[in-house]
C-alpha positions, -999 to 999 in steps of 0.1 A, spaced: 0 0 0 12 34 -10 21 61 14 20 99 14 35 126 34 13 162 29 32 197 40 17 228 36 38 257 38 33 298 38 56 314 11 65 352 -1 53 359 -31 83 374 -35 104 341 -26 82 322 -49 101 318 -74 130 307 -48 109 283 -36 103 271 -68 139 264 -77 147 244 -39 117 226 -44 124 210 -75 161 202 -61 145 188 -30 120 169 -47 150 151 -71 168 146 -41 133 123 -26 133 107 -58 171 95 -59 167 84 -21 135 66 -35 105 84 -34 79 76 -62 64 110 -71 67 148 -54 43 173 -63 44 209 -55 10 233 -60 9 272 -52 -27 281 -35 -51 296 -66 -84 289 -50 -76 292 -8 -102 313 8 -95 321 44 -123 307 66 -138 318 97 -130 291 118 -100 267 98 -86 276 64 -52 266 50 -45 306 55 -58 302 92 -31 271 100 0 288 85 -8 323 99 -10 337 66 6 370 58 -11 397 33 28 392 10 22 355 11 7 325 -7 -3 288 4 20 262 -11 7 224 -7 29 194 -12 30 163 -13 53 131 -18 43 93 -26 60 65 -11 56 30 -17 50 21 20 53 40 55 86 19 61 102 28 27 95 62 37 110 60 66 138 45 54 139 74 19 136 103 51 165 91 67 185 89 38 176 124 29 183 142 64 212 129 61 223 139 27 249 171 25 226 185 -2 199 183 22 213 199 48 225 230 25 189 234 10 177 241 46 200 265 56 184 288 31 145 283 33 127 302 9 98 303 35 92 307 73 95 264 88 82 270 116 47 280 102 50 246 79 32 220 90 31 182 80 19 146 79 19 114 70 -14 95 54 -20 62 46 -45 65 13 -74 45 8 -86 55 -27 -67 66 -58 -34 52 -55 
């Protein structure tokens, strides 16, 4: 059974392009250590809600957009096992010294699908 790991992160519009560029390095880097598929969206359609909202769980600033992510795995314990590979990978450790965003606002989790994949 496939497995998926979902971030969703608040970026400056005028990083976005930055984010861009690291993203698509990150996401080869998951795919060398094993990772089946990474996909990277920028919020189009994210209203912010009264009560929950994707703006409302990253503390959304008015300079910002929503980015949602997410990468496929064949299993929980090959992602595990790809995860550990890549924290420890140099080019890892370089791309988060210069975050294109604010981490601390990110937030993430791992899901176990039960249709579509």
């Amino acid at each position: 059974m496939a497995y998926v790991d979902g971030y969703v992160v608040p970026v400056p519009r005028d990083r976005l392009e930055d984010y861009k560029q690291t993203a698509r390095m990150a996401g080869a880097i998951w795919k060398e250590h094993g990772a089946r598929e990474s996909v990277e969206c920028v919020g189009d359609d994210v209203p912010h809600g009264e009560l929950t909202s994707f703006p409302r769980a990253v503390q959304l600033k008015e300079n910002e957009v929503v980015v949602f992510s997410w990468v496929i795995y064949d299993s929980r314990e090959q992602r595990d096992a790809v995860n550990a590979k890549v924290m420890a990978d140099p080019r890892f450790k370089e791309w988060e010294k210069n975050l294109p965003f604010d981490g601390k606002r990110m937030f993430w989790g791992g899901f176990v699908p039960f249709m579509g994949l």
